[in-house]
Residue, then its C-alpha position, 0 to 999 in steps of 0.5 A: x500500500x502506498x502512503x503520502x506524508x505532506x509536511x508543511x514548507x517552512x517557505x510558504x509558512x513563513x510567507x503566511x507568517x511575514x503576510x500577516x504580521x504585514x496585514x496587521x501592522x496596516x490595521x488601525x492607524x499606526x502613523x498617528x501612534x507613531x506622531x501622537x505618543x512615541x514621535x520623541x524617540x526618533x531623534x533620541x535614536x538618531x542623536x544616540x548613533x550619532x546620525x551626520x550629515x553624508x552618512x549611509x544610514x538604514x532604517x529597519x522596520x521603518x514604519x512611517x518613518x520615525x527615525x528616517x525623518x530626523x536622520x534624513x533632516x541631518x543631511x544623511x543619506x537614508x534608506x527605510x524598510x519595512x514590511x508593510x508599504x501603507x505605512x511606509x506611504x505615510x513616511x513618503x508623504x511626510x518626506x515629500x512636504x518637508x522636502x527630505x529624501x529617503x529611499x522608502x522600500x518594502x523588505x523583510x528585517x530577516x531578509x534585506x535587499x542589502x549589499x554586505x557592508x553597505x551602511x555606515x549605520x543601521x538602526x531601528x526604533x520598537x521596530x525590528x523587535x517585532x520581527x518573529x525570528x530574532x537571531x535572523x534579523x540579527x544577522x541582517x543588522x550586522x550584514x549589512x553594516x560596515x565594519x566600525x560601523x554603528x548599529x543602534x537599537x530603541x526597544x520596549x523592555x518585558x517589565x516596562x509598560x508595553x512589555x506587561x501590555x503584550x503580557x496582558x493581550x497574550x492570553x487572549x490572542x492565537x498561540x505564535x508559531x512555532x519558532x516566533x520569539x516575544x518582541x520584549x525579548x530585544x529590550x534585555x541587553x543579554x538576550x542582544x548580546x546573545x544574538x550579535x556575539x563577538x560580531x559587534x562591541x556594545x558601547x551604550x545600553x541604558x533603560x529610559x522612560x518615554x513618559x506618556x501624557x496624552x491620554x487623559x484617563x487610562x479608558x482614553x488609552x484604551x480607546x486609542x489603542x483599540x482604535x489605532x495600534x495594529x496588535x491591539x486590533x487584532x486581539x480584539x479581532x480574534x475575541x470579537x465574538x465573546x464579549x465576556x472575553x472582550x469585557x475581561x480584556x478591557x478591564x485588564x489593560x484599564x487596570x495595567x494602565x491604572x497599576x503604572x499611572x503615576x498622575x494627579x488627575x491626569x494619565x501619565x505612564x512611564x514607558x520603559x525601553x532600552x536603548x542600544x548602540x553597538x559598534x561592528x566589529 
């Protein structure tokens, strides 16, 4: 008797995979979390890798250009990629009114369209964390940057207020496949370490906050996240047809919002992230 065993391609599951990290990231309206909440940490990045004028710089996992426009407004010479083109649409739009000139193009972090070596400086914003295999995007980063070269990395930290808000949403969202690393892992030094080994020399790694105050009331942050950011969104997709779980979610990200509020009145939230720049070696 002949029998057939079919085994899944790891190619075409991670092209699923990469379509719908792309989908998700083009639900909402993450532009305006990027120039309404987080816009600051652009410019700290650009300033903490040193970004000059005549420089090759390459931003990874763009988004709409939170770090390509402040690098871009240096003088340098900016490549930004991303794996999700609406967004990078938004960052085109914003250049072309500020007269700024970045090369905007759609890539995968684990796969960059890159010459060895080409960049004097790589970096990336709550970007590449996102990415599901890490030491991938890792290779990539050093790949593709000179040697003396700079790489510098802006990432939310597990224990910070993003990290215990994807804590929060686990639970709730569809298990990660199979090889797929949590985002929080890149806001640990030694898990970064880890990954880039003897290949670079760390110069600078800190934990900051990005104290956040728009948001009136924790139930304002809420709304706004449910209405804007990507990940959200799709956990609440996934739910959306048991309200009781629905209703338990809310309650839980209101009560982490309350937990972190350090405000009179008003919602201010300290956001952790760790700040990284290494040099390639």
């Amino acid at each position: 008797m002949n029998t057939t065993s079919t085994q899944a391609d790891p190619a075409s599951a991670d092209t699923e995979l990469k379509a719908k990290h792309r989908a998700m990231w083009a639900l909402g309206n993450y532009p305006a979390v990027a120039s309404d909440v987080i816009s600051s940490l652009g410019p700290i990045l650009v300033e903490a890798a040193n970004i000059g004028a005549g420089q090759r710089i390459h931003d990874v996992a763009a988004g709409s250009g939170n770090v390509a426009l402040p690098a871009a407004r240096t003088g340098a010479h900016v490549t930004a990629t991303d794996l999700t083109p609406e967004l990078l649409d938004v960052g085109r739009a914003h250049a072309e009114a500020e007269g700024l000139e970045v090369r905007w193009v759609v890539a995968d972090a684990e796969n960059l369209p890159c010459d060895d070596g080409e960049f004097d400086a790589t970096v990336s914003c709550v970007g590449v964390m996102f990415a599901p295999h890490h030491q991938a995007v890792a290779d990539q980063l050093v790949r593709i940057t000179r040697p003396g070269g700079t790489i510098g990395l802006l990432s939310w930290t597990p224990e910070g207020f993003i990290g215990q808000m994807f804590a929060t949403m686990k639970p709730y969202a569809p298990p990660p496949p199979p090889g797929a690393q949590p985002p929080p892992l890149w806001g640990h030094v030694d898990h970064v370490r880890e990954l880039f080994g003897d290949r670079v020399q760390i110069g600078h790694a800190s934990q900051q906050d990005l104290v956040v105050d728009v948001f009136p009331t924790s139930e304002d942050f809420l709304e706004f996240f449910k209405l804007n950011y990507g990940p959200t969104i799709a956990v609440y997709r996934f739910i959306a047809d048991d309200p009781e779980r629905v209703a338990a979610l809310d309650a839980e990200l209101i009560a982490l919002a309350d937990r972190y509020d350090r405000g009179d009145g008003h919602l201010i939230l300290d956001w952790e992230y760790l700040l990284l720049t290494a040099t390639r070696t």
